[in-house]
C-alpha positions in Angstrom: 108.0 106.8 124.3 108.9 105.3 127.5 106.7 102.5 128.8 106.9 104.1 132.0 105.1 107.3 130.9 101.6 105.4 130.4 101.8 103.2 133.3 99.0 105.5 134.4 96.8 104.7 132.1 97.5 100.9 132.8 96.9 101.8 136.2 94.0 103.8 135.6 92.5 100.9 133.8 93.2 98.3 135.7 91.5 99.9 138.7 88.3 100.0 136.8 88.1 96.9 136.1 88.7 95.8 139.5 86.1 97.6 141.0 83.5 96.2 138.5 84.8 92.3 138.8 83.8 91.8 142.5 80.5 92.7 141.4 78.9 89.6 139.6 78.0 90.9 136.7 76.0 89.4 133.0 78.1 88.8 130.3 76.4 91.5 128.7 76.9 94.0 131.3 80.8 93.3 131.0 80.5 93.2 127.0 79.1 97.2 127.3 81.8 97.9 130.7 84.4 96.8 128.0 83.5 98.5 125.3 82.3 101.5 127.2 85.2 102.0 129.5 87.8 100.1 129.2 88.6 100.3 125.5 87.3 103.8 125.3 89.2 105.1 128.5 92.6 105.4 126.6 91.2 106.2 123.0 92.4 110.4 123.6 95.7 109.6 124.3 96.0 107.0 122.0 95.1 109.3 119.2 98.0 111.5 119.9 101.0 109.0 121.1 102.0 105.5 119.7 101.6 103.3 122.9 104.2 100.9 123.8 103.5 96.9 122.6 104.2 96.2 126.3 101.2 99.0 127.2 98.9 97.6 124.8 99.4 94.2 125.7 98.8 95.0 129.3 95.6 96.5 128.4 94.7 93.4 126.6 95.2 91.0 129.0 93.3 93.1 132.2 90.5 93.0 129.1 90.8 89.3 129.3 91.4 88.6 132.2 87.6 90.7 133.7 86.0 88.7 130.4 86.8 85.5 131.5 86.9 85.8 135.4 88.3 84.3 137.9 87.9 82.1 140.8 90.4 82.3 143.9 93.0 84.7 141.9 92.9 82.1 139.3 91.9 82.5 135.7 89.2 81.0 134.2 89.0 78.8 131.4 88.5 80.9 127.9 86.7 79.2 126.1 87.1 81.0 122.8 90.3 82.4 121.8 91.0 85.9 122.0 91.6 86.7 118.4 88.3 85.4 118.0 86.4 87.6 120.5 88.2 90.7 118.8 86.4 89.7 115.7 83.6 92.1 114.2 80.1 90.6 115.6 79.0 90.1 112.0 82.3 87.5 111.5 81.7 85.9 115.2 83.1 87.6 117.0 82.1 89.9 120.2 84.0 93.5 118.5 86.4 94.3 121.2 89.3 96.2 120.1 93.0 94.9 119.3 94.6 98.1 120.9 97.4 98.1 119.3 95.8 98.1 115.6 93.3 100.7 117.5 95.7 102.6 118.6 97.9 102.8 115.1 94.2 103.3 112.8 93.8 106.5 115.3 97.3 107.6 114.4 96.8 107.0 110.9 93.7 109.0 111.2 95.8 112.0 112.1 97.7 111.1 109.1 94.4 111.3 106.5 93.5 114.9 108.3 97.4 116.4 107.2 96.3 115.1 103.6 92.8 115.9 103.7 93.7 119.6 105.2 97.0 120.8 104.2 96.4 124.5 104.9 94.9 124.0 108.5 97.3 125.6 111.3 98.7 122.0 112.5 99.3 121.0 108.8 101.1 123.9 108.3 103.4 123.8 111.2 104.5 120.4 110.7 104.9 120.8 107.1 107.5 123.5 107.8 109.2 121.4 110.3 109.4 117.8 108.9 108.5 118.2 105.1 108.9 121.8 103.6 110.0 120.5 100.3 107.4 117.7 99.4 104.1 116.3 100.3 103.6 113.9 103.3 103.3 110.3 101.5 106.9 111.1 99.5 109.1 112.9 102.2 111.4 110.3 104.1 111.6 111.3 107.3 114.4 112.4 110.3 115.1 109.5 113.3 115.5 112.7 115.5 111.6 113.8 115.1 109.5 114.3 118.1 107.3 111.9 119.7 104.0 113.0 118.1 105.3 113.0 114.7 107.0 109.5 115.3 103.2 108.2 116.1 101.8 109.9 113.1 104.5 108.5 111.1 103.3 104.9 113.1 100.0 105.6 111.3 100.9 107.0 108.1 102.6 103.8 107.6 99.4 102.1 108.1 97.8 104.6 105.5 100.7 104.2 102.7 99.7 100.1 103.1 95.9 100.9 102.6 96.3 103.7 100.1 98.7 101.4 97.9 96.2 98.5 98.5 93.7 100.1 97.6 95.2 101.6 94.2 96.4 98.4 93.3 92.5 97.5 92.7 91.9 100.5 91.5 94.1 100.2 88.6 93.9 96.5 87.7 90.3 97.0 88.1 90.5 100.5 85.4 93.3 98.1 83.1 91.1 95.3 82.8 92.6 93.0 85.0 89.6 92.1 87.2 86.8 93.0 84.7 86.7 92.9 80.8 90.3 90.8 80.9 90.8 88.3 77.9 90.5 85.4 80.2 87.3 86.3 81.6 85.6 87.4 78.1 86.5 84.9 76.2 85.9 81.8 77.9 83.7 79.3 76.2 
């Protein structure tokens, strides 16, 4: 989609956060405004459309910039760097969301729930549309689709690379190949 077509949400954001950075606030209080509001604000329509990189990195960088601060509409110095801070608490990090990856896992969420429930109304309408012959992880796809099925495409893509991970384990894992291998059983 057009970048144009979200600039509300930027907007929308961006006005939140400015109405909250005047106020001095903890850094705890801006962890939870964060997580609470500003990454959550465009979680609906992120589910449903693949936002523009442009978007996303927008979103990231009025994120950063209320984290940080500033001083005389200058930034402050970041002291940690970002991919750091969007780190899972547990690996150091403070778990603030990469949008974009956010917004392609809720996409490839859609994706799972066409799998997971092939006869329910929306799985049967765009089974008849894009892939009346075949399942959903083997059809190849038309460029001309519409804008919703390009983002769940965005996420199925996300799901063939986890899937195929995953049973890539799985089967050297069943063969032998991690567990029960010759090199590992017969060492001396």
């Amino acid at each position: 989609m057009k970048k144009e077509r979200f600039q509300s949400l930027k907007e929308r954001l961006g006005k939140r956060l400015t109405d909250y950075s005047e106020k001095s606030l903890s850094s705890g209080a801006k962890e939870v405004l964060i997580k609470a509001v500003a990454q959550a604000l465009p979680t609906y329509i992120m589910s449903v459309f693949r936002i523009p990189e442009g978007i996303c990195d927008d979103s990231t960088n009025l994120v950063r910039n209320f984290w940080w601060g500033s001083e005389n509409g200058r930034r402050k110095v970041a002291w940690v760097a970002w991919e750091q801070t969007i780190q899972k608490k547990c690996c150091g990090g403070l778990g603030f969301k990469d949008m974009s990856l956010f917004n392609q896992a809720l996409l490839a969420r859609q994706a799972w729930r066409l799998i997971q429930f092939p006869d329910s109304l929306c799985a049967r309408l765009l089974k008849a549309k894009y892939y009346p012959r075949g399942s959903l992880i083997d059809t190849t796809f038309r460029s001309n689709a519409s804008v919703t099925w390009q983002a769940v495409l965005h996420g199925l893509d996300l799901l063939k690379k986890e899937l195929f991970g995953a049973l890539v384990a799985v089967l050297k894992f069943v063969s032998g190949a991690t567990l029960g291998s010759p090199e590992t059983t017969h060492r001396k």
